[in-house]
N, C-alpha and C positions, 0 to 999 in steps of 0.2 A: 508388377510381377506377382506372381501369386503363390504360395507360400510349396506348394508343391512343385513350382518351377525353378523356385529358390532351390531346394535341397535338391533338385536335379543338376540344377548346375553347378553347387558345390561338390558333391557328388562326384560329376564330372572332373572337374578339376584336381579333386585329389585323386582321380585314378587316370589321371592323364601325369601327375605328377610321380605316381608307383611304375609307369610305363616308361621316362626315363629314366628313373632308376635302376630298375631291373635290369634293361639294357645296359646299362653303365656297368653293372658289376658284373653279368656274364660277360661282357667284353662282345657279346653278339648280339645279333637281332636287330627288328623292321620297326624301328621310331616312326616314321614318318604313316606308314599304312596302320598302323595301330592309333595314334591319337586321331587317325580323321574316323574312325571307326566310334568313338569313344560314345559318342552321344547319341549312337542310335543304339549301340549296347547297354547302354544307362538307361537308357528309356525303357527299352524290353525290359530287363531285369527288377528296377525297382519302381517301375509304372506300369506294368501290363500284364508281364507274365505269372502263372498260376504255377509257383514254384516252391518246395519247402526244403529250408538247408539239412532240417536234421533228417532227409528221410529222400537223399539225393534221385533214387531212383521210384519214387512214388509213380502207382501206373497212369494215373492222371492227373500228372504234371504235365503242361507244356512244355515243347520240346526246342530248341533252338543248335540249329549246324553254324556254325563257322566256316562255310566253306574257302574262305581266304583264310586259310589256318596259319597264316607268317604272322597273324595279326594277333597273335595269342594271347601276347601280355593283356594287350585290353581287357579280356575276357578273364584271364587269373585275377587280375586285380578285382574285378566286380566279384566275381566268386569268392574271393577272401573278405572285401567287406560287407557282403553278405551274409558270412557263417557259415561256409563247406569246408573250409578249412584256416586254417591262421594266415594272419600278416605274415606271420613268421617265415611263411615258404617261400615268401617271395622272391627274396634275394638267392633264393638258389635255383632261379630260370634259368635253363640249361645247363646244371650242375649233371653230374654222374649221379644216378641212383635220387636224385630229383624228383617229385611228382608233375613236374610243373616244365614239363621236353617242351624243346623247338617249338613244337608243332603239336597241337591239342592231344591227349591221347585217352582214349573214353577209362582202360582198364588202370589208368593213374592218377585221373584227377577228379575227385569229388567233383558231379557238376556239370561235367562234359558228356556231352550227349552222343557224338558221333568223332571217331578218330576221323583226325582233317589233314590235307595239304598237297594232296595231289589236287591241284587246280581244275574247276570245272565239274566235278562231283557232286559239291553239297545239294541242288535239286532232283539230281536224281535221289540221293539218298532221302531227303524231306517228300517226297513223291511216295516213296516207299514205307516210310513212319506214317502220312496221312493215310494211304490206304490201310494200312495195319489198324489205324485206329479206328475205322469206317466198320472193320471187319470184324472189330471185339466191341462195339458200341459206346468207344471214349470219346472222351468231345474234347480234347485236348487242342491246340492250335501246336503248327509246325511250324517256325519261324527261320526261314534261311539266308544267309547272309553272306551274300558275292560280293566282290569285286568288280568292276566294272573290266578289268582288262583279259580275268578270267572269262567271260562269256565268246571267247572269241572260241573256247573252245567246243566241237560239233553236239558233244552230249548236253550241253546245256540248253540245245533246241529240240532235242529229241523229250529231254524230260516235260519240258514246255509242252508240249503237241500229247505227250501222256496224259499231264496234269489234266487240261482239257478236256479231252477226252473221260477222261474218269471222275470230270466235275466236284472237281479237288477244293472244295470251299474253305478248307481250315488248312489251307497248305499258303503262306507268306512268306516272298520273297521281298527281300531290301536290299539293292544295289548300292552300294557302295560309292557312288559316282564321282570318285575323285580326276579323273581324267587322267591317269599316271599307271603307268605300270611297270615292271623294273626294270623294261629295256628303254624307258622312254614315255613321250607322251603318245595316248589311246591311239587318236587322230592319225598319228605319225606310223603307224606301226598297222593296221586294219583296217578293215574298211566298215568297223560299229556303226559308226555315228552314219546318221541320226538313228539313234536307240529308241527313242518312245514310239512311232511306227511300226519297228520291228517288233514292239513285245504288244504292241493293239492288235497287230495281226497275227499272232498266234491265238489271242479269242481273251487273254486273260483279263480280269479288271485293274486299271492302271492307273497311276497317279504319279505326279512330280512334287518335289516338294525339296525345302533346305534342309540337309539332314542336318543343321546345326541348332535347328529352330526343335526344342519340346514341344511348344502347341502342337508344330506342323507335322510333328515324328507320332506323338500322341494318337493328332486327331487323324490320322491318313491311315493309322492303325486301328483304329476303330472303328470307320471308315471298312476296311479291310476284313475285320471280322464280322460286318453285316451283311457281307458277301453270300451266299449258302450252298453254290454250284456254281462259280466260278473261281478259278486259285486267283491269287491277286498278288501285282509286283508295286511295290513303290521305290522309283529313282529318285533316289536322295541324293541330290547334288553336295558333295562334300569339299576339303581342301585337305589336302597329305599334308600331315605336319600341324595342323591346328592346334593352336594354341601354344607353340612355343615358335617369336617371329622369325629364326635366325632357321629353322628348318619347312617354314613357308613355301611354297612354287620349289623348293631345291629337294629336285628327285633323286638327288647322290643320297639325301636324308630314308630311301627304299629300305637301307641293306646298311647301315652305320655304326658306330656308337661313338656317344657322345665324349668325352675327355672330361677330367674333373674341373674344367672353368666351362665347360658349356655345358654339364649338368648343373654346374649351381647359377648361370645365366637361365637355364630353362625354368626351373626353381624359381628363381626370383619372378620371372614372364609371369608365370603358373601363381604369381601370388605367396610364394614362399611358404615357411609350413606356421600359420596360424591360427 
């Protein structure tokens, strides 16, 4: 393993560990959709993206939505140990007068690129950032980040058939592919699947890959940026609940929070704090 993979996936791990926590102490919040998210937001953040903490809104930074915005913690936690703002906020996810809501919020959190949470939005809004940036001469990449049980909804094929159409090269979507969604599994509930069909036949460039695996998160993303007039999706097959085993395949873990003997069983999972 190579010394850059190393630190991604410690990385990883201690912000899969600030992810139950957080929940624990608000008493709220989506354990289970946030830790499978973890490792392709690790990736982005401190392997790819063109990002500077002290100067959050720099106009050529790269941009990245959350459009599964329940999955928040993930993304607070990489922003804090990054340097937009302290450890310190952490524990007050979902507090009142909070920087750090439910649900991403662009005018409160260093960082945050797009307020999120209405389901189904984030490409059309990454649709909208890329042409912005086509039209002022940045070269910035739009990095968007769904859900898989989100695309059930109609504007995520409408933004698709745009993107295309306006040869959207620097606009990246990463599906989420945990097969779950909060009423249930994907399968169970739509008629998605099969998915990689449906997104080759909108025109985009496509790829599948383990979204647990760095190489494959890495190399599909650079892969993705050598694209130049086609947007490009990569389905990243995930699992809800990664990495602590007692919230594994259990989709009650959607919408939970933990108790103080299965945060410190998740903790210890997660390698405990050394």
């Amino acid at each position: 393993m190579s010394d850059r993979i190393k630190e991604l996936t410690e990385t990883a791990r201690l912000v899969r560990q600030d992810v139950v926590r957080m929940i624990h102490l608000a008493g709220d919040g989506h354990p289970g959709p946030s830790l499978s998210v973890v490792d392709i937001l690790t990736a982005l953040y401190f392997g790819t993206m063109r990002i500077d903490p002290k100067n959050p809104k720099w106009p050529e930074r790269d941009r990245c939505i959350l459009s599964k915005g329940h999955a928040c913690p993930a993304l607070y936690a990489i922003l804090a140990r990054l340097g937009f703002f302290s450890l310190d906020e952490l524990p007050g996810l979902r507090s009142l007068e909070s920087m750090l809501q439910g649900h991403p919020d662009m005018n409160k959190t260093p960082g945050i690129d797009t307020t999120s949470g209405s389901l189904g939005n984030g490409i059309s809004i990454g649709l909208g950032m890329a042409l912005a940036g086509r039209i002022k001469n940045r070269k910035y990449y739009t990095y968007v980040i769904t859900g898989d049980g989100e695309l059930e909804e109609g504007v995520v094929w409408e933004a698709m058939m745009a993107a295309k159409h306006y040869r959207l090269g620097r606009l990246i979507t990463i599906i989420d592919n945990n097969e779950m969604q909060s009423g249930g599994p994907v399968d169970k509930i739509s008629g998605l699947y099969p998915l990689l069909p449906k997104l080759q036949a909108f025109g985009w460039h496509c790829q599948e890959i383990d979204g647990h695996s760095f190489v494959e998160i890495l190399d599909s993303i650079k892969q993705a940026q050598a694209e130049e007039e086609r947007p490009s999706v990569i389905l990243a097959h995930t699992v809800k609940g990664q990495g602590v085993p007692f919230m594994i395949g259990d989709n009650s873990w959607h919408k939970r929070v933990p108790t103080e003997g299965e945060l410190k069983e998740a903790i210890r999972a997660l390698g405990g704090d050394r």
